[in-house]
N, C-alpha and C positions, 0 to 999 in steps of 0.2 A: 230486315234492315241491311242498307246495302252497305261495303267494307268505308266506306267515305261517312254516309251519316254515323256509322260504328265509332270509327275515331273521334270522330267529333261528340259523340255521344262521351266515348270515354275519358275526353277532358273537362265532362262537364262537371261541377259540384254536385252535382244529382249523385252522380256515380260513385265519385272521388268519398260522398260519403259512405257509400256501400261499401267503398273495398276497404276502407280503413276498419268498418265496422266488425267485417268479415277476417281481417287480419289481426283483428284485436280479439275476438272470440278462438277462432288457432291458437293464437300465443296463448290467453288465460285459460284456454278448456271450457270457458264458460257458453254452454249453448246459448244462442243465440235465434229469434226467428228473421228468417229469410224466406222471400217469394221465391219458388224455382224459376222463376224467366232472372230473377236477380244474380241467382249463383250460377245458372247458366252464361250469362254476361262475363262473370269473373273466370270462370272456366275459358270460354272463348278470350277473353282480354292477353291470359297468360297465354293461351296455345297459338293464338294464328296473329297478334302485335307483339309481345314481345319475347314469342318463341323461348318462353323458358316454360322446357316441358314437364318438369319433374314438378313446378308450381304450380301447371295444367290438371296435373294426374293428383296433386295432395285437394286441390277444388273440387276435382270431380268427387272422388270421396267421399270428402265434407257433404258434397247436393246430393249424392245417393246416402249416407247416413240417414239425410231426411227425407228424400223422394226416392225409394229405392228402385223403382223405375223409370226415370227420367232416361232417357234415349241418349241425351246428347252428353250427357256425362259418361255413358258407358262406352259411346263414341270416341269419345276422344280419351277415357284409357285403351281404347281398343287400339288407337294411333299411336300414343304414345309406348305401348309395346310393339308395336311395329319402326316406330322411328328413331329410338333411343335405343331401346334392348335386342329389337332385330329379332324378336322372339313372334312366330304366324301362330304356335300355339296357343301361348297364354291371349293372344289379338282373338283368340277363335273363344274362349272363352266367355271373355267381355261382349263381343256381338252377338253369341247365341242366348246372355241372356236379354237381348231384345227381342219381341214377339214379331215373326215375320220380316227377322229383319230386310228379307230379300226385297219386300214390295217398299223398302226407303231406299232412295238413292243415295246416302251419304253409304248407307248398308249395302251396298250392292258396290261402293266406290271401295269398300275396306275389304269387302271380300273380296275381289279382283286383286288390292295389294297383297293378302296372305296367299294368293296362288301367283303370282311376281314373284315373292320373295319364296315359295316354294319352288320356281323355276316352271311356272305351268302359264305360260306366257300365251298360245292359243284359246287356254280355257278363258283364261282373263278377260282377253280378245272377246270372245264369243259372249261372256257376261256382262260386259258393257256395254257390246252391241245392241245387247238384246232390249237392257235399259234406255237405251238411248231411242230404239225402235218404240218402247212402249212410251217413255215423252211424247214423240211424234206424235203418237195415236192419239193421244190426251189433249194435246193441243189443236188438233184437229174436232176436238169434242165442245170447244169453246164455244160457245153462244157468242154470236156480234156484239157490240158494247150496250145497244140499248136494251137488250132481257136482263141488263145490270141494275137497271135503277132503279131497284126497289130493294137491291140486296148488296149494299156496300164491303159483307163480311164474304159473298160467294165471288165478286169482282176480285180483290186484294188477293183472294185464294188463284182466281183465277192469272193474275199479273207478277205474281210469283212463279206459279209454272211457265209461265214463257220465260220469266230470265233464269230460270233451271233451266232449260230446255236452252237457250239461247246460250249460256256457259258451259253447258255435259262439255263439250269434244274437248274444251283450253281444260277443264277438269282431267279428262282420262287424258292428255296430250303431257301436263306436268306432273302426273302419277308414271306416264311410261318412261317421264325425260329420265324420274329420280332413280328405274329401273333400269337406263343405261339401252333404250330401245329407241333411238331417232328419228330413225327409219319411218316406225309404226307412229312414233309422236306427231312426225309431219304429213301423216295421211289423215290421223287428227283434228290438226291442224285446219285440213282442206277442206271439214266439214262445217267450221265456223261460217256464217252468214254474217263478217265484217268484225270489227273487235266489240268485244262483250261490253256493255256499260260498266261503268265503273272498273273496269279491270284492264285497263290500258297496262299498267304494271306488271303483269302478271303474262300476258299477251305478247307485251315485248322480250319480258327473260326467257317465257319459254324457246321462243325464235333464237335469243340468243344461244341459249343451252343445244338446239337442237343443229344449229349452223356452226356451233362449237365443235357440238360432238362429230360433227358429220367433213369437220377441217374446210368448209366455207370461213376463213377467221376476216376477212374484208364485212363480209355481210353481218359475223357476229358481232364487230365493235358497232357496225353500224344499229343493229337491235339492240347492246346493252346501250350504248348512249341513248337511246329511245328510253330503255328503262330507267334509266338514271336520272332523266329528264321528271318524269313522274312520281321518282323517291330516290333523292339522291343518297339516303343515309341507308342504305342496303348493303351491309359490307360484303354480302355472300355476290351480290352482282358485280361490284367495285371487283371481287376477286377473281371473277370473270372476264371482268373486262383486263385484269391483269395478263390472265392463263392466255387471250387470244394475243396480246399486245407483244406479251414473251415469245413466243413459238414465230411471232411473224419477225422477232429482232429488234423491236423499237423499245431498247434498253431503257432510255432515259425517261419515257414516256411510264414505264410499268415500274420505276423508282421513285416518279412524282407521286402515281395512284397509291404507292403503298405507304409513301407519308401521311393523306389524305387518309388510307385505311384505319392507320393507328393511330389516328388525331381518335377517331370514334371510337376506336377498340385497340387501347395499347397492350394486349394481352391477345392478339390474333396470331397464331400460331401461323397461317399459311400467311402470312403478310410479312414477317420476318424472315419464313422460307423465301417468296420470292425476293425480297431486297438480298438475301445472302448469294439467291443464285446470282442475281442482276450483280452484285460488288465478283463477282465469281467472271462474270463473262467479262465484267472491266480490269480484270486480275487484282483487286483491289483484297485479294485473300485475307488478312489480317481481321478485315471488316466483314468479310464475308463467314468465317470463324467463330467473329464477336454475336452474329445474327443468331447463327445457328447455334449457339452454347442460350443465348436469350431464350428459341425455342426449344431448349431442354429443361431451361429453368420453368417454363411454363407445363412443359407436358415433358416429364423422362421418358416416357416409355412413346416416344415416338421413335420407331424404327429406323423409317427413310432418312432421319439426318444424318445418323451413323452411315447410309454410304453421302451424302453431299459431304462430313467431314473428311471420309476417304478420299471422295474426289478430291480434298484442296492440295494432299497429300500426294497424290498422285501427278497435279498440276505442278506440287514443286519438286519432285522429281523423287521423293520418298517412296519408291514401291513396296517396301516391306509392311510399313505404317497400313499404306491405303490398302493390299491386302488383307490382312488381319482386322483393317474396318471395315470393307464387304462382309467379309467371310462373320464378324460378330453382328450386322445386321439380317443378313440371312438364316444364320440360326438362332436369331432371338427371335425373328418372326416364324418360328416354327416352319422354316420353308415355304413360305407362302408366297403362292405363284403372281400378287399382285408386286411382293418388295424384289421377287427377282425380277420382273417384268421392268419395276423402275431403274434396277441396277443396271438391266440392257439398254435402255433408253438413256440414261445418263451414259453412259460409254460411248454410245452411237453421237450424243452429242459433244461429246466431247475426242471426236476423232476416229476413237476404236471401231470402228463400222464391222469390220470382223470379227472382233469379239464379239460384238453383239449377236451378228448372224450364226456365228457358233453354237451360244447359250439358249437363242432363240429356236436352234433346230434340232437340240438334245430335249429343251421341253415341252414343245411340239410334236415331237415325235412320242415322247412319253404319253401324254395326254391321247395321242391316234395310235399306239399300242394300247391303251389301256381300254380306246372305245371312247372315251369322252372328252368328245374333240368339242363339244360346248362346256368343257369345265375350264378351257386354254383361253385366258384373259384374251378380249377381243383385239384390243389396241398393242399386244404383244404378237400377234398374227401380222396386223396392219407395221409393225416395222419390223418384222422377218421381212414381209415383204418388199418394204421399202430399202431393205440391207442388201437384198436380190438387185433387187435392180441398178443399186450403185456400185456392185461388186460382178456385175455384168452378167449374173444367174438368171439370166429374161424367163428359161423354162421353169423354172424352181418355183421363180414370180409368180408365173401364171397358174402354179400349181396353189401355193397360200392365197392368192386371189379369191380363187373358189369357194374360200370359208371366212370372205367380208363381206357381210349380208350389206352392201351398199355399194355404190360406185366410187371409192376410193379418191380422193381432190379432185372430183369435180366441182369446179368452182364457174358453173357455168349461171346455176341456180340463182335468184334473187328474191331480195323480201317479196310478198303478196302487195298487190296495190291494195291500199286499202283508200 
C-alpha cells in the first residue's frame, strides 16, 4: 500500500476501530486477538504519520508478544534505536534477530544506517550499491505483463518490486541527507528515473535538505515550497524553509513562517529559537529574551540558548554577563565541538569575525594534532574558512578548503527538470 492509499486507509473506520481496540487492551492488560498485518498497520501509523516513536516501538512489542517474528516490528525497533536513542548496537540486536536480514531491503537499508552512525560511510556506500544492483537484476528478471494473467498474486509481487526499485536511490539519498552527507545524497539523487509516485513530498525535502546543506539557499526555498505544496503541515520542513529564509536575511518572511510553525506546534523548540533570533537581528531584545526563556521552559537543558542569551548581553553592551553565559554553556555541554562550533558562528554573525577565526583555528588545529580531522564538525571548517577569507587569510583559505568535501557556494547548480 502506497503512503497515500496508507493515509487514507488510516482515517478510515475500519482502522480507527483497530487502534482503539488496540489502545484499550495497552491500558486494561487484557490480551486481545489481532491479525499481524493489523498491528503491523498500528506500528507503521505511529512510526512513519505521526512520528511518535516511543508509541512505534511499545506497538512493535505488543505484535512480537504475539508474532515473535514478524520482521516489521523488529524493524522499526531496530530504527527507533537508531533515531531516538542513537544506539547502532542495541539497532544490531533487533535486526539480527531477523533471518537473513541482508536479502530484505528495509534490512539492508538499517544496516547501512548502523555503519553511518558508526562513521563507516564507504562501507554503507558499498552496501546499498550492492542492493540496489541486485533490484536491477530482479527487475530485469520480470516476465512482460501477459505471463501475468493467470497469476494476479505473482503480477502485485512483481509491481511492488519496480516501485522498490523505482524509490531505493530518494530511500538511501534521505538516509545519507539525515547522516549529514550531501554530496553523496545528490549523486543519489541522479540515479532516480524522474520522481517516485506517490512521493513527491519526500523528493522535494530531500532537494531541499540537500541544497540547504550544500548553501544553494535560492534553490532550497525553491524545493521546500515544492514540499510544502504537497504537505503543508510538515513543521520539520516549515523549519527549513525558516533555516534557508534566515541565513539569506529575509527577517520578516522567517517571523511569518514561525507563527505559522506554532499555530501547529506551540511547544516547538527550534521555532521560538528562530523568532528570538529574528526579534535579535530587529534588536527587539526584550522579546527576543522572552523566546528564549519560552524555549527553556520547554526543554532546560538545551545548551545553545545559554550562548543566544549571552548574545543579547553582549548586544547590550554587558560583557561580563555574556562571558559567564558562553563559558556556562560550553561546559555544560561537556565541551562539545558542535555547542562551540555554534558559539563561533554566532559571533561571526554577529561581527566578531576574528573571534571566530581564533577559536576556529585552536580547534581545528587540535582535531589535526590529534589525527582526527573527520571528528572537526564540517560547517565549523566551512566558516574558518569563510573568516579567511574576510580577514584577508586567501592562503589559510585554501588550506581549510582542502577538508570541504564539496565546492563551497556554488550556487551555479539548479533543481533537475523533471
Amino acid at each position: 500500500m502506497n503512503r497515500p492509499d496508507f493515509i487514507k486507509y488510516t482515517h478510515s473506520a475500519e482502522f480507527r476501530e483497530k487502534l482503539e481496540q488496540y489502545e484499550e487492551a495497552v491500558s486494561t492488560g487484557v490480551q486481545s486477538y489481532f491479525d499481524v498485518d493489523d498491528l503491523v498497520d498500528i506500528c507503521e501509523y505511529f512510526y512513519n504519520l505521526r512520528n511518535e516513536a516511543e508509541q512505534a516501538a511499545k506497538a512493535a512489542r505488543y505484535c512480537l508478544s504475539m508474532y515473535p517474528d514478524e520482521e516489521i516490528a523488529l524493524f522499526i525497533l531496530a530504527r527507533v534505536e537508531l533515531t531516538e536513542h542513537k544506539d547502532a548496537d542495541e539497532a544490531m540486536k533487533y535486526l539480527e534477530q531477523v533471518d537473513d536480514y541482508m536479502d530484505n531491503t528495509e534490512g539492508v537499508l538499517i544496516y547501512a544506517e548502523v555503519l553511518l552512525m558508526r562513521g563507516q560511510l564507504d562501507k554503507a556506500l558499498t552496501e546499498m550499491q550492492a542492493e540496489y544492483d541486485k533490484l536491477l537484476r530482479e527487475n530485469e528478471d520480470i516476465p512482460e505483463g501477459s505471463a501475468f494473467d493467470t497469476d494476479d498474486i505473482e503480477q502485485d509481487d512483481a509491481e511492488d518490486l519496480k516501485e522498490l526499485t523505482a524509490e531505493y536511490p530518494l530511500d538511501v539519498a534521505m538516509l545519507l541527507c539525515d547522516y549529514d552527507h550531501p554530496v553523496q545524497a545528490e549523486q543519489w539523487m541522479g540515479k532516480l528515473n524522474g520522481i517516485p509516485q506517490a512521493k513527491e513530498f519526500e523528493y522535494w525535502e530531500t532537494w531541499g535538505r540537500i541544497n540547504l546543506a550544500t548553501n544553494r539557499l535560492e534553490q532550497a526555498i525553491e524545493a521546500i515550497n515544492k514540499a510544502l505544496d504537497e504537505d503543508s503541515y510538515s513543521v520539520i520542513t516549515w523549519l527549513q524553509l525558516c533555516d534557508a529564509q534566515y541565513q539569506l536575511g529575509r527577517i520578516d518572511d522567517t517571523l511569518s513562517n514561525t507563527e505559522f510553525i506554532l499555530a501547529l506546534d506551540a511547544k516547538c523548540e527550534d521555532a521560538w529559537s528562530y523568532r528570538g533570533c529574528c526579534m535579535m537581528e530587529n534588536k527587539r531584545f526584550q522579546e527576543a529574551r522572552d523566546c528564549f526563556n519560552k524555549v527553556l521552559e520547554i526543554n532546560p537543558d538545551n545548551v545553545r540558548i545559554h550562548l543566544l542569551l549571552a548574545a543579547i548581553s553582549l548586544e547590550e553592551g554587558d560583557t561580563d554577563t555574556a562571558m559567564n553565559g558562553f563559558n556556562k554553556a560550553i561546559f555544560k555541554s561537556g565541551l562539545d565541538p558542535e555547542v562551540i562550533t555554534d558559539l563561533g558562528m554566532l559571533l561571526y554573525d554577529m561581527g566578531f569575525v576574528d573571534a571566530t577565526y581564533r577559536l576556529f583555528k585552536i580547534i581545528f588545529s587540535h582535531f589535526e594534532q590529534s589525527g582526527d580531522i573527520a571528528g572537526c564538525p564540517e560547517r565549523m571548517i566551512r566558516q574558518l574558512y569563510l573568516s579567511c577569507l574576510e580577514l584577508g587569510k586567501d592562503d589559510e583559505a585554501e588550506y581549510y578548503k582542502l577538508f570541504i568535501p564539496f565546492s563551497f557556494g556554488n550556487n551555479d547548480n539548479t533543481l533537475p527538470n523533471t
